[in-house]
C-alpha positions as CSV (number, residue, x, y, z in Angstrom):
1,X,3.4,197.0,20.5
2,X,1.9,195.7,23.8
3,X,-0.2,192.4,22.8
4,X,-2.8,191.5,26.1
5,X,-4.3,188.0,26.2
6,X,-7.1,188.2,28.4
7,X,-9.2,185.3,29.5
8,X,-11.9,184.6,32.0
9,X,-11.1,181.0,30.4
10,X,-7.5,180.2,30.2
11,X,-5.9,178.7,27.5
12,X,-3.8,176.1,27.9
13,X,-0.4,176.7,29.4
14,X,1.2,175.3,25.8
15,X,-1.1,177.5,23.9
16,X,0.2,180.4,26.1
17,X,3.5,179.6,25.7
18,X,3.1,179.6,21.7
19,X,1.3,182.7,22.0
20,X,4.0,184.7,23.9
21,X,6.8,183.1,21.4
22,X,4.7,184.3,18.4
23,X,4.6,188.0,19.6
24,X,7.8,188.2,21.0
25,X,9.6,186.7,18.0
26,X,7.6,189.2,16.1
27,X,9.1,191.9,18.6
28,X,6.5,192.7,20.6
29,X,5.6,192.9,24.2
30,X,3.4,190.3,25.7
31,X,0.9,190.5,28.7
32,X,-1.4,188.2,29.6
33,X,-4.9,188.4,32.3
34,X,-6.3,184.7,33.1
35,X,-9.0,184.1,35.4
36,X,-9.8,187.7,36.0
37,X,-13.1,187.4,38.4
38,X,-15.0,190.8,37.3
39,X,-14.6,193.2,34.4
40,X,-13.1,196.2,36.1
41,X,-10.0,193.9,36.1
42,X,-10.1,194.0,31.8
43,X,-10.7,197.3,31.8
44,X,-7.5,198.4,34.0
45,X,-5.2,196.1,32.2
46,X,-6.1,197.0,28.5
47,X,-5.2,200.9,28.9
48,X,-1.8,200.2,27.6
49,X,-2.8,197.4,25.1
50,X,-2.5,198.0,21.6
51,X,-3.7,194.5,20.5
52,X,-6.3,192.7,22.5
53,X,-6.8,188.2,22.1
54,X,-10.3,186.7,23.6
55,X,-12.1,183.8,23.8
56,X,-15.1,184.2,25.0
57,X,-14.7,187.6,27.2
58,X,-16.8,190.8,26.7
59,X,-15.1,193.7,24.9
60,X,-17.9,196.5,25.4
61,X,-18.1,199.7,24.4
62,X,-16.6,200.4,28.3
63,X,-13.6,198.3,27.5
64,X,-13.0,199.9,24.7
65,X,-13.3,203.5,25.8
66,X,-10.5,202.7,28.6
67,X,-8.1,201.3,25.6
68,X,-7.0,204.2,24.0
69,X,-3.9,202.7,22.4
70,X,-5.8,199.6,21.0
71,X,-5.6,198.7,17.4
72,X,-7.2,195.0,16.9
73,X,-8.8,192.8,19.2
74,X,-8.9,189.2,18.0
75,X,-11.2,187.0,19.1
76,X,-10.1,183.1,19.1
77,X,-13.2,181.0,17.7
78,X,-15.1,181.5,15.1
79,X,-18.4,183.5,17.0
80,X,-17.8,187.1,17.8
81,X,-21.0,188.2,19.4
82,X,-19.3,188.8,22.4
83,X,-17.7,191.9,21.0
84,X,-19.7,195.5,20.5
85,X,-18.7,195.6,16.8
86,X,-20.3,199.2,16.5
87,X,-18.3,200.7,19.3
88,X,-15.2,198.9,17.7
89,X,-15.6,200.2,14.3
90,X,-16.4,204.3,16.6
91,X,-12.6,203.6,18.1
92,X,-10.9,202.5,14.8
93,X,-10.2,199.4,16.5
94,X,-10.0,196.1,13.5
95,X,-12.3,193.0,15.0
96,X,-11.2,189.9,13.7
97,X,-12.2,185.7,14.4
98,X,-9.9,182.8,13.2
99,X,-12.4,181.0,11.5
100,X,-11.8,177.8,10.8
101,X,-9.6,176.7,14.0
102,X,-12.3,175.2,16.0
103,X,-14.6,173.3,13.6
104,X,-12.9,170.1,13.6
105,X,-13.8,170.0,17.8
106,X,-17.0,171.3,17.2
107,X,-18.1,169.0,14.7
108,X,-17.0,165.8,16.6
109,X,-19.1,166.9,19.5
110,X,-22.1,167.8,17.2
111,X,-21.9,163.8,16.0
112,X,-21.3,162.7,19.8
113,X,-24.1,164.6,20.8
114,X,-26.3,163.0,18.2
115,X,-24.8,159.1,19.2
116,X,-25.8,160.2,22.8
117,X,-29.0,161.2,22.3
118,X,-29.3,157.8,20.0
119,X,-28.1,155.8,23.1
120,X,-30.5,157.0,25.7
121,X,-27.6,159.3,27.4
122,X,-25.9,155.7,28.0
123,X,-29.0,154.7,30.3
124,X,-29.9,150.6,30.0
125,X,-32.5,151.4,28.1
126,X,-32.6,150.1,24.2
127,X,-31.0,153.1,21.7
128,X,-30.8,153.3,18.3
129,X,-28.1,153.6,15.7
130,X,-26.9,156.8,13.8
131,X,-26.4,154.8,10.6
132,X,-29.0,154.9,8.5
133,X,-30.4,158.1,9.3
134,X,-30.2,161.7,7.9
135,X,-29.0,164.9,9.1
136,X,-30.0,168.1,8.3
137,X,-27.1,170.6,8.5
138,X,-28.1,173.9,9.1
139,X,-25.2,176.5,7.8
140,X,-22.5,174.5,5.8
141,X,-19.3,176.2,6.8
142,X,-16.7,175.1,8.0
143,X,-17.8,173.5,10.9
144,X,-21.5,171.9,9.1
145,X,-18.9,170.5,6.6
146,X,-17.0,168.9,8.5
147,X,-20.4,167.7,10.2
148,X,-21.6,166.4,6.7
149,X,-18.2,164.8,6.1
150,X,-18.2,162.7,9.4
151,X,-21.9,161.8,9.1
152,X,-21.4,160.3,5.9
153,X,-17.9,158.1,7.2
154,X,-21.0,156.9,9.4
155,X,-23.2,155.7,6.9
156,X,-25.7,158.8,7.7
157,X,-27.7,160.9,4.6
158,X,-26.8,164.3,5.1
159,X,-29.0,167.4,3.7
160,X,-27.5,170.9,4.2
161,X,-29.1,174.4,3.4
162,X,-27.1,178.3,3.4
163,X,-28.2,181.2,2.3
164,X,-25.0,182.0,1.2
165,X,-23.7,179.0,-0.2
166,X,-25.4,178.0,-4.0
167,X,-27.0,174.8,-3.8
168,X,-24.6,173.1,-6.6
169,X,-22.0,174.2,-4.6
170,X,-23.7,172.0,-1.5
171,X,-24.2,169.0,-3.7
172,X,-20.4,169.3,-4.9
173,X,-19.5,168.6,-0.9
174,X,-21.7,165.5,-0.8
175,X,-24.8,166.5,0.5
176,X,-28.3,166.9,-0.5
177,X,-29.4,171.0,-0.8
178,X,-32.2,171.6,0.7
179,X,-35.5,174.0,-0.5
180,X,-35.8,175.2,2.3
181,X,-35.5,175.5,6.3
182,X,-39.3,173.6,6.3
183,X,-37.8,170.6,3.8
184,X,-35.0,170.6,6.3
185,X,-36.0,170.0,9.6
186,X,-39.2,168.0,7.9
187,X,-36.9,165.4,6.4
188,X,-34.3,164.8,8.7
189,X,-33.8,162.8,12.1
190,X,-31.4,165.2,13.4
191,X,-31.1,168.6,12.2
192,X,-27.2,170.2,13.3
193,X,-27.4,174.1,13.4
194,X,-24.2,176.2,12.8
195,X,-26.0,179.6,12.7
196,X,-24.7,182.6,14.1
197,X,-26.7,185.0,16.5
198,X,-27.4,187.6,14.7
199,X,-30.7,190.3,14.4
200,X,-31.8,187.8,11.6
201,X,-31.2,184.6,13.2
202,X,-32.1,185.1,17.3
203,X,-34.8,183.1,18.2
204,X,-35.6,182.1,14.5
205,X,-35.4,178.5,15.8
206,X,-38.9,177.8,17.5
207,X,-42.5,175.7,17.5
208,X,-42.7,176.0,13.5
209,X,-39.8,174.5,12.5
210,X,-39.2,172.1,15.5
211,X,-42.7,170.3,14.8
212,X,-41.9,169.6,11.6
213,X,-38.9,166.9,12.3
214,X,-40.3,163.3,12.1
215,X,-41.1,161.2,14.6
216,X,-38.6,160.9,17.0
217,X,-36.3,162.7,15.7
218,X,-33.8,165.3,17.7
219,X,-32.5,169.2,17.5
220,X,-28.9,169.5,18.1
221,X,-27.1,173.1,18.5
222,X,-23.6,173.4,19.3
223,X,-23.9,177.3,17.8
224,X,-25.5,180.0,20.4
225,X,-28.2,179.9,22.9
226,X,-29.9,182.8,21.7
227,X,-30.9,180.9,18.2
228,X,-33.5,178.6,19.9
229,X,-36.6,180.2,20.7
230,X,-37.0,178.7,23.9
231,X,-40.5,179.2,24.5
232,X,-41.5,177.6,21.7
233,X,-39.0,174.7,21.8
234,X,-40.8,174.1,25.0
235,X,-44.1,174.2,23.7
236,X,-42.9,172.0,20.8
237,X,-41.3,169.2,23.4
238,X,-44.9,169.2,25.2
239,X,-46.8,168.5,22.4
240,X,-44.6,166.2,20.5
241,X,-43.4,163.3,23.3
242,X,-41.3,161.7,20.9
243,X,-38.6,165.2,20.1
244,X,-35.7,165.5,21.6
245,X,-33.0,168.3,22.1
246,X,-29.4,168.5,22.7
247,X,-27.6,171.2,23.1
248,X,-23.7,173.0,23.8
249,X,-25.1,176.4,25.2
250,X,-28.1,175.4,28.0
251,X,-31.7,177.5,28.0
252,X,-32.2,179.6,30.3
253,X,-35.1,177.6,31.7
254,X,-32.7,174.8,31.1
255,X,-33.6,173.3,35.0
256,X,-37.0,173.3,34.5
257,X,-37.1,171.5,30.8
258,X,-34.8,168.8,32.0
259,X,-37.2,168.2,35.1
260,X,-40.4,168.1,33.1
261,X,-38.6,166.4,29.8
262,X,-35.7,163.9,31.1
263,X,-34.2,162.2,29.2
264,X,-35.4,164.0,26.2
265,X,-33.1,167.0,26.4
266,X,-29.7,167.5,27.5
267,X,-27.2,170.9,28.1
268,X,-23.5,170.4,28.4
269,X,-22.7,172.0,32.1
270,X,-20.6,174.9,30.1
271,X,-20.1,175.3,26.2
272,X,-17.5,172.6,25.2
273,X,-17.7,173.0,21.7
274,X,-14.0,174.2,21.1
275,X,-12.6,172.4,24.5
276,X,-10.3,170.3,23.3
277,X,-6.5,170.8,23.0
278,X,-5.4,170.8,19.7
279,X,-8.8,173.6,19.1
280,X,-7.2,175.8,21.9
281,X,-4.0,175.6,20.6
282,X,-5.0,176.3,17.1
283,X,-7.3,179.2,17.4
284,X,-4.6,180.8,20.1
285,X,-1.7,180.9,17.7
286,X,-3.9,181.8,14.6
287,X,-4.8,184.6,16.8
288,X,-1.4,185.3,17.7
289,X,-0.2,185.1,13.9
290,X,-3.1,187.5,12.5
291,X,-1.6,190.0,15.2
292,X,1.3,189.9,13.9
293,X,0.7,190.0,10.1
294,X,-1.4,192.9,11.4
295,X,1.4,195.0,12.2
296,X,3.9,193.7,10.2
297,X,1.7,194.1,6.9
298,X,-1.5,196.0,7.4
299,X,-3.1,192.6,6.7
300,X,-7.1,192.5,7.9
301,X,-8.1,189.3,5.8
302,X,-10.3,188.2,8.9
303,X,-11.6,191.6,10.0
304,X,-15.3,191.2,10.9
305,X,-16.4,194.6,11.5
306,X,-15.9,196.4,7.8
């Protein structure tokens, strides 16, 4: 089997190397597409693929119809909205994440992100401390665990909420379950989302909820853009001078809200959530392993499009 890493957005030339050792110990044949500048590139080099590894490249319904050999495209990192599920599942092709192999990277920026904001972006000007105050975690998977777990080594409160996670089983990892999405962000000084973008969750984020954090209190996502309601986040940071908002994945109207807002909101210049090392390594080779146990066993534990 012909096993195709393709990335816009290289992994590391260890993480490659593991890669290609994984698949070829596992006797396969190993190809790989880095820095490809347009998508007509992707779609020429994955005729012959029968497994497909991504981070955050697009596998369409175009890619997929020019793959005829494909079998499973993994996608390293935990998000997967950058694949067409639907079209996946019309081709027979298995969609799977590694879940799991970033959160440790994503969750240390999460708490930087909130010490940042805390310190006034490291400007002269007087900050404040993390300890003492509470953070809402929004999603408590892997990563908002993690978040809770770190918070809490800092002398933070932490409240969490998930629909699919039982409150009992939230107060068994040390933090408080909350009512609701209101109680959340209305009792929290930060509030750390870790939602997916999906048809239930875009733009759920807006004016409502974001008015209802206390005084002074900031909105940090390291999930997707498409989450925040960005309208209404701006409306909310116009009415209420004391918000703030940082964030992994910038607005769209991000040059406009940091001219009118300052210091009040901040966008990494690209999304850094899993940019670390030891996260590119990890989710490369888990990717690289599932592909493997794929063919070897039939094994589709992390398959995302049943």
């Amino acid at each position: 089997m012909k096993v195709l890493v393709a990335t816009q957005k290289p992994f590391s030339a260890a993480a490659v190397a593991g890669i290609k050792d994984i698949v070829e110990k596992a006797g396969h044949e190993f190809a790989a597409l880095e820095k490809y500048a347009d998508a007509s590139e992707l779609i020429a080099a994955v005729a012959d693929a029968d497994a497909l590894i991504i981070r955050s490249d697009k596998v369409t319904a175009q890619v997929l119809d020019a793959a005829p050999k494909l079998k499973i495209v993994v996608r390293a990192g935990a998000g997967y909205d950058n694949v067409d599920l639907e079209a996946a599942t019309a081709h027979k092709v298995v969609v799977m994440n590694t879940p799991g192999q970033n959160s440790n990277a994503v969750a240390e920026l999460a708490i930087a992100m909130m010490i940042y904001m805390c310190r006034g972006q490291f400007t002269p000007a007087t900050g404040s401390e993390i300890l003492g105050k509470k953070v809402g975690i929004q999603a408590f998977g892997n990563v908002g665990r993690l978040v809770g777990k770190k918070a809490e080594a800092l002398g933070m409160s932490v409240m969490a909420i998930d629909p699919f996670i039982p409150a009992e089983k939230i107060s068994e990892a040390g933090a408080t379950p909350a009512a609701s999405l209101e109680e959340l962000y209305s009792s929290c000084n930060f509030v750390s989302v870790h939602i997916p973008a999906t048809p239930q969750t875009v733009g759920s984020i807006g004016y409502d909820l974001i008015t209802k954090m206390p005084k002074g209190a900031c909105l940090v996502n390291t999930a997707r853009k498409e989450v925040i309601d960005e309208a209404g986040l701006e409306k909310a940071l116009e009415e209420r001078a004391d918000l703030k908002y940082i964030t992994d994945v910038a607005p769209d109207n991000y040059e406009a809200l940091k001219e009118k807002f300052g210091n009040r909101i901040f966008a990494t210049p690209k999304k850094m959530g899993a940019q670390t090392a030891e996260a590119n390594m990890n989710a490369g080779l888990a990717a690289a392993n599932q592909i493997a146990d794929f063919f070897a066993t039939g094994c589709t534990r992390f398959q995302v499009n049943k």
